[in-house]
C-alpha positions in Angstrom: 80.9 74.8 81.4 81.9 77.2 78.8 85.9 77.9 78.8 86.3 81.8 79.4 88.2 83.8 76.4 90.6 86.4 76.6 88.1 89.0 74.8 85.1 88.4 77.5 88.1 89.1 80.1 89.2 92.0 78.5 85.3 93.2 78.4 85.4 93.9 81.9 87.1 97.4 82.3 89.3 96.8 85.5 90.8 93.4 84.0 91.5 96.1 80.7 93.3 98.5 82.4 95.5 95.6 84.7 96.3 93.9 81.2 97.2 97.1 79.2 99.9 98.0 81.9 103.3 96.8 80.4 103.9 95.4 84.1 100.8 93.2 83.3 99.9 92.4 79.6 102.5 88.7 79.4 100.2 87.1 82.4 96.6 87.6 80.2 97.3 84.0 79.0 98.2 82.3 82.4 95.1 84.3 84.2 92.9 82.8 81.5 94.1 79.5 81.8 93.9 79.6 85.6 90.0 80.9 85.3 88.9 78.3 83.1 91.0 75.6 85.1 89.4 76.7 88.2 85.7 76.2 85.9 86.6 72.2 87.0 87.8 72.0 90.7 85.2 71.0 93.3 83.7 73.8 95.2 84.0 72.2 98.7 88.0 72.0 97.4 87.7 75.9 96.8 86.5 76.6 99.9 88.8 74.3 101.8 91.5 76.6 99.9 90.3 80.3 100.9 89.5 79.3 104.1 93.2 77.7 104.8 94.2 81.5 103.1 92.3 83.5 105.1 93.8 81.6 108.2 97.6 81.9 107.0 97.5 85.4 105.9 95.6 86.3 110.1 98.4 89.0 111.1 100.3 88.4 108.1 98.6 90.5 105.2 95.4 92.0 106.0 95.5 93.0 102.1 95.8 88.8 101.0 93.8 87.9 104.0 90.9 89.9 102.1 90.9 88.7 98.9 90.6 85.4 100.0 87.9 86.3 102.0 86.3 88.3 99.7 86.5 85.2 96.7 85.2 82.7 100.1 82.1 84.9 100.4 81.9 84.9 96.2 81.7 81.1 95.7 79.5 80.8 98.9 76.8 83.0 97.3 77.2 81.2 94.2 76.3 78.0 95.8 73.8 78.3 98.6 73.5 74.3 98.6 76.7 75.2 101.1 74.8 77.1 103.3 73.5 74.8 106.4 72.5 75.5 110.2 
């Protein structure tokens, strides 16, 4: 897979803004690093991960209970070879 670069992140106008903010701007490098490192871990891992998330954060944080929800459903329409009966 091709590594992801700190311009294409910076392309997408949410990611910008984030970045920009002085609270922000030192953790470009780590997020870009992270992206590209999650390019190599095994989907079924992935979803083994946001599921486990989803199930910790359950009347914890409704906000981080989301996310992971939301990136679960993200992977799984990336991949339909995990959808089954």
């Amino acid at each position: 897979m091709k590594e992801i670069t700190k311009e294409e992140i910076l392309q997408i106008p949410v990611l910008n803004f984030c970045f920009r903010s002085k609270f922000y701007k030192d953790y470009l490098d780590s997020f870009v690093q992270d992206i590209n490192t999650g390019q190599h871990i095994d989907v079924y891992c992935i979803m083994h991960y946001l599921i486990k998330a989803v199930i910790n954060y359950c009347g914890i944080s409704l906000t981080y209970r989301t996310v992971a929800y939301d990136f679960a459903w993200a992977v799984l329409a990336a991949n339909k070879s995990l959808w089954n009966e």
